[in-house]
C-alpha positions, 0 to 999 in steps of 0.5 A, spaced: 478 410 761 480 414 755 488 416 753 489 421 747 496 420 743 499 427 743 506 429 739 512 432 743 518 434 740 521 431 746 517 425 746 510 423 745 504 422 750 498 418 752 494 422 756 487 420 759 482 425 756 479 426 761 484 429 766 485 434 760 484 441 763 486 447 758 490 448 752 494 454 751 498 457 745 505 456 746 512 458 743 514 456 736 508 452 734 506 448 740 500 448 745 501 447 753 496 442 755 494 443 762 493 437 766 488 436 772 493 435 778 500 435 775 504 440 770 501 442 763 505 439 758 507 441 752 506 438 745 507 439 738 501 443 733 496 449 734 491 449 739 486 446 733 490 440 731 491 438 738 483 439 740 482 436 734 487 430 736 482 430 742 476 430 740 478 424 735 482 420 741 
């Protein structure tokens, strides 16, 4: 299993990368990240820099 850390500025995330649905542009800077079976989480940067945080993990 493979977790991705993401930045939020409620707090950070360690996702498993696999459980990773969508991105979507969101509000002031930040992306939705949907997660498969739950709610979509939203984390700090643009779709690029999280999808690149991703492919990185």
């Amino acid at each position: 299993m493979q977790f991705v850390p993401l930045k939020s500025r409620g707090g950070n995330y360690l996702v498993v990368a696999s459980n990773i649905a969508w991105l979507r542009t969101a509000e002031n800077g930040q992306t939705q990240v949907g997660i498969v079976g739950g709610s979509p989480l939203v984390v700090s940067g643009t779709i690029e820099e999280t999808a690149a945080a991703i492919q990185a993990g």
